[in-house]
N, C-alpha and C positions, 0 to 999 in steps of 0.2 A: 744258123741263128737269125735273127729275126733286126730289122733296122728300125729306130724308134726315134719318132722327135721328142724333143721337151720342149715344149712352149714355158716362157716364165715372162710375168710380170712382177717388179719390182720397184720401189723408193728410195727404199736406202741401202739398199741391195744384199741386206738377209735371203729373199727370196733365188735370188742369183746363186747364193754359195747354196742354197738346199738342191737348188735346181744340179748344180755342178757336183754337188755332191751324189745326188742320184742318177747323174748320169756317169759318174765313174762306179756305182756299182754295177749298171748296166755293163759296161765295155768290161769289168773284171768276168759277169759273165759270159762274156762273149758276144753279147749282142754289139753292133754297129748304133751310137748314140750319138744325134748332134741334136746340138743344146741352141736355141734362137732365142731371142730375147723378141718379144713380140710387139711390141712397139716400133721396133727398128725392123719388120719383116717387111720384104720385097714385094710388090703389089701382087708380082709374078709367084710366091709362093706357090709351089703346088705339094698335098699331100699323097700322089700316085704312088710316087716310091716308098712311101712307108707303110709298115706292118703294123704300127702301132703310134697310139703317143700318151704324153702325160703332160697335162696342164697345169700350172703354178701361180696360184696370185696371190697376194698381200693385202689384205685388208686395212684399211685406212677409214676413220669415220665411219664405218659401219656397213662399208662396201667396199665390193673387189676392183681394180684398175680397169677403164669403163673399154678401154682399147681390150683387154682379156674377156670380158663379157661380149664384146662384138666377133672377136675370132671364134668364142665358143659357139656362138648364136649361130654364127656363116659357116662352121664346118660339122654342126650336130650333126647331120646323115653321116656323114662319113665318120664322125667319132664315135656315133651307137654301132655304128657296122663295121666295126675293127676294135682291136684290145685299146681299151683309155685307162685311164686314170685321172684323176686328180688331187692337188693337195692344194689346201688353204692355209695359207701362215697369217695368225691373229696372236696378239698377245695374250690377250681373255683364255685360252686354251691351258696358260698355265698358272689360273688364278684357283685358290683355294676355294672360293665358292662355286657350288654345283651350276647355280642361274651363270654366272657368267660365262663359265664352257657350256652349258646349254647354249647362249646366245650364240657363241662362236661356233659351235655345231650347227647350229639356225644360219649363219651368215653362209657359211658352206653350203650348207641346203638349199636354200633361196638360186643362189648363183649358180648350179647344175640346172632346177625345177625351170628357172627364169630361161634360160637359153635351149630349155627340150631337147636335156644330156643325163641319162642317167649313169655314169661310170659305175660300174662295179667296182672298183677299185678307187675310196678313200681316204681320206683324213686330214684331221688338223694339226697341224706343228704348232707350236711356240714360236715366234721369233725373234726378235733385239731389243732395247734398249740403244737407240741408235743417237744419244744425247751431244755429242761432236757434231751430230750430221744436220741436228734442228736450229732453226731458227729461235731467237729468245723467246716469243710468244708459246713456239709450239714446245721447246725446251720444261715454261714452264706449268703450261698445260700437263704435258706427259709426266713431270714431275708430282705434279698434282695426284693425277690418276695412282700413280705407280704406289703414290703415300696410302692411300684410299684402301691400296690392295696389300700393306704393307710390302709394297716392297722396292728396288733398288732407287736411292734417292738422292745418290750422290751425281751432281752435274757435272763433275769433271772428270767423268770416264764412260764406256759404252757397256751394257749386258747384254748377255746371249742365254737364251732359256731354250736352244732349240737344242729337244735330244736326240740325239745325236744316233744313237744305239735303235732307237724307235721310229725314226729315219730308214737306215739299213734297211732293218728287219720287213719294212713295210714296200719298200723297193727291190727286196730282193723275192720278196712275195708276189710283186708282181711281173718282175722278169721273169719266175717261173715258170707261173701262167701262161708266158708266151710259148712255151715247147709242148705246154699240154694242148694247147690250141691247136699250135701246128700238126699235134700228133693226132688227136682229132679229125682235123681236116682229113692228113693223109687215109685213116680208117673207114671215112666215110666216103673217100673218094677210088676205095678200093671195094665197097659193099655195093 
């Protein structure tokens, strides 16, 4: 089986549990997964021993975590030239108007095009409602928004719109991938 990192960036740490969460479907298939939080990565980083990785950031004001755009930026060769992925968690992804998942399909877009990474492998989550964790400004800022979109607008508790099933499905699609590679390689390195 094949050894994968996750890189994730995160706020209020939706990103974290999707990141954790996609890496326990990796280990259920067998692959070897460790999970970094990229902000806290070692200067010493090296990507040599991995087969793979998958990137993770959260969208805030209409961009990804600027530290997650510089790892992407500094490790593109090596992420076009090995299995990646990525996922973007934005709210916008689970709004009922079509423009505003367009934008957050755009926000995605941008941040792969921006750093010279095309992953084959990805997509947008949903993420929280993380109303505990903001400040009263930003509390009722996002309260605001949430109204606009009808929806959750109660300040004394958190939501989660990330699904969960669609998640999986999109992780376990790409752990696939990685034994078809491998079995690839091995074909071509027997012709």
């Amino acid at each position: 089986m094949s050894r994968v990192v996750i890189f994730y960036g995160t706020t209020e740490g939706q990103t974290a549990k999707i990141a954790q969460h996609i890496a326990d479907v990796g280990r259920n298939a067998g692959h070897q997964v460790d999970l970094q939080h990229a902000a806290e990565l070692d200067p010493d980083f090296s990507l040599a021993p991995y087969d793979a990785a998958i990137l993770g950031a959260s969208v805030h004001e209409g961009r990804h975590q600027q530290y997650m755009v510089d790892l992407a930026r500094g490790q593109a060769r090596w992420l076009s030239d090995h299995p990646s992925a990525f996922f973007s968690v934005c709210l916008s992804i689970a709004s009922d108007d079509p423009e505003e998942r367009a934008e957050a399909q755009a926000i995605a877009d941008h941040f792969t095009a921006s750093v010279g990474w095309a992953p084959p492998h990805r997509t947008v989550v949903a993420g929280a409602l993380r109303y505990s964790e903001y400040s009263w400004l930003k509390r009722m800022l996002m309260k605001r928004i949430a109204a606009k979109e009808s929806g959750d607008t109660d300040t004394s508790r958190d939501y989660e719109y990330t699904d969960w099933e669609a998640v999986t499905a999109w992780a376990k699609h790409f752990y696939a991938t990685l034994g078809e590679d491998r079995s690839r390689k091995q074909l071509v390195g027997r012709g």
